[in-house]
N, C-alpha and C positions, 0 to 999 in steps of 0.2 A: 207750047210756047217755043219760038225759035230764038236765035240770038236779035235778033233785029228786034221783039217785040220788049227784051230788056232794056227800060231807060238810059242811056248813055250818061245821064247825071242823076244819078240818088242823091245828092248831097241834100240833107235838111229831112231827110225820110225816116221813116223806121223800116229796119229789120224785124218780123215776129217768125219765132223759130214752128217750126211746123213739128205733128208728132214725130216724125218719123227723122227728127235730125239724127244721124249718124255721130256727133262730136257732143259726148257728156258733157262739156265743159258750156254747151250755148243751149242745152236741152230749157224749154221752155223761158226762152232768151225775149226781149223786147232790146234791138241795140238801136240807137238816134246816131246816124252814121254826117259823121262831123263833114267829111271829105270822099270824095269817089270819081275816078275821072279813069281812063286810060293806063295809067299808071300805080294806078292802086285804089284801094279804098281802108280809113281808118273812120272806127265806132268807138263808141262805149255803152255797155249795156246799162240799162238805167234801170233793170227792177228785180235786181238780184243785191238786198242788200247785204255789208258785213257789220254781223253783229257782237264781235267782238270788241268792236272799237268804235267811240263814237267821235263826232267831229270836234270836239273840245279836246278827249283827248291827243286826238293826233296834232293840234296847236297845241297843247303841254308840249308832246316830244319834239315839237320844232322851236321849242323855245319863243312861239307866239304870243305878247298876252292876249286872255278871253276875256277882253272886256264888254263887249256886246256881242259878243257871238250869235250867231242862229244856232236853233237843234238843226242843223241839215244833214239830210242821209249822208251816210256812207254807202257806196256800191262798187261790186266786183265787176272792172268796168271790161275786162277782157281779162286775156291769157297771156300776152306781152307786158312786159314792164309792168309787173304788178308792184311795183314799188318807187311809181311814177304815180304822182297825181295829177288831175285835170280834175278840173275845176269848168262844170258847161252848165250855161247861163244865157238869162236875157239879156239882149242885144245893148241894151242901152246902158250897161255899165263899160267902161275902160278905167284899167288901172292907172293908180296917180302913181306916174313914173315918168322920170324925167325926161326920159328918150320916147317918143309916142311910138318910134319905126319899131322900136323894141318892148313893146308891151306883150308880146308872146300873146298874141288874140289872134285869134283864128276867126274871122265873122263868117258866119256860116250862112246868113240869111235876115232880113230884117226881125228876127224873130230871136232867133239863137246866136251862142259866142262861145268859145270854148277858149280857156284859158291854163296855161300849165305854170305859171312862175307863182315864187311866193309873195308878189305883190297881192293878186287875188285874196289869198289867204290874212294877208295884214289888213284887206280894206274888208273884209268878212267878220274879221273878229273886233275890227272897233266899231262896226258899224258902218260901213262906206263903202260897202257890195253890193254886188247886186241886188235885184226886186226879189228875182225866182233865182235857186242856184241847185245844184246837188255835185257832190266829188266824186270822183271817179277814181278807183285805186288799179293802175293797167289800165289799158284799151284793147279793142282784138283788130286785128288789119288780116287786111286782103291783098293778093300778089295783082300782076294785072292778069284779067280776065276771071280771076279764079270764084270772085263773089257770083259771078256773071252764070258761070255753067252751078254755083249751088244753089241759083236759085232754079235754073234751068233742071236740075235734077228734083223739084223739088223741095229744097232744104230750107227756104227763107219765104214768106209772101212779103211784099211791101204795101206799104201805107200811109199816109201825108201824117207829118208832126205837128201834138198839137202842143202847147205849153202847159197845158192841163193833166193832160195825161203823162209829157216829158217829167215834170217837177209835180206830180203827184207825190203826196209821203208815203200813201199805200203800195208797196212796191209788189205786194202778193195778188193783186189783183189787177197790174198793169197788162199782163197778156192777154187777158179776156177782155180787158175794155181796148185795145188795140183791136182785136179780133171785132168787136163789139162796131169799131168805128167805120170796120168795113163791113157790116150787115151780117158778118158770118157766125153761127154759132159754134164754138169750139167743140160741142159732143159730136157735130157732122165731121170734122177734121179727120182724114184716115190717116194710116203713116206709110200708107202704100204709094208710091211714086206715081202721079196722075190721078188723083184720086182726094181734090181738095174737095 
């Protein structure tokens, strides 16, 4: 693979971490990478959840009420700001807030939305969120180019997003049905460089 054969826009794709990634922290990783351009690229992994805490209570500690809540995952969405939530979702919600320019939506594709404010959060818990949702606690980002040589090396395969497998609750079997979606079986995966 050279640089040229790396898509120029991942945006709306997945990440799946190959064996042999080199950074514990994305080992057996599936990330739905929100943004990726020239300038960067920012994810959130979607099938690593936390289980210390579930979505009810992290609306207790913000003073949310749970009046309709969903059960929706928690997930360790990267290694930055893990004490930032986002909130990534089907397309066809927006928050009811009174500035639209400022609804902190990211539309990612007619499919996906990723949202970071605590509007999300109040239209989730009364009932007036999204279809499909899961939270994200952190995201992981990429400098420019840097995604670009790991997968070059490598460390990442890509593969098209589905809302099935994104907003799946099973989060322990989200790598292998990734894996799955591109015909590959995970026992053939080496973790030797060049050697998928």
């Amino acid at each position: 693979m050279t640089p040229e054969t790396v898509p120029s826009d991942l945006t709306g794709q997945l990440l799946i971490a190959m064996p042999g990634m080199g950074d514990p922290r994305f080992h057996g990783s599936v990330v739905f990478l929100c943004a990726h351009s020239e300038t960067g690229t920012m994810g959130l992994i979607v099938n690593k959840a936390i289980t210390e805490l579930t979505f009810a209570e992290m609306l207790e500690q913000l003073e949310i009420p749970v009046d309709a809540a969903p059960d929706l995952p928690v997930c360790f969405g990267g290694p930055l700001e893990t004490g930032r939530g986002f909130v990534l979702h089907s397309a066809e919600y927006a928050p009811r807030t009174r500035d639209a320019a400022e609804d902190g939506t990211l539309r990612v594709d007619n499919r996906f939305a990723m949202t970071a404010t605590l509007d999300v959060l109040r239209d989730l818990a009364d009932g007036h969120g999204p279809k499909q949702a899961l939270l994200a606690l952190g995201y992981a980002g990429w400098g420019p180019g840097q995604l670009e040589s790991e997968i070059l090396r490598n460390g990442w395969l890509t593969c098209a997003a589905s809302p099935t497998l994104v907003f799946g609750r099973r989060m322990d079997g989200k790598w292998e049905a990734a894996l799955d979606s591109m015909g590959i079986d995970p026992l053939m995966l080496s973790s030797e460089a060049g050697h998928a």
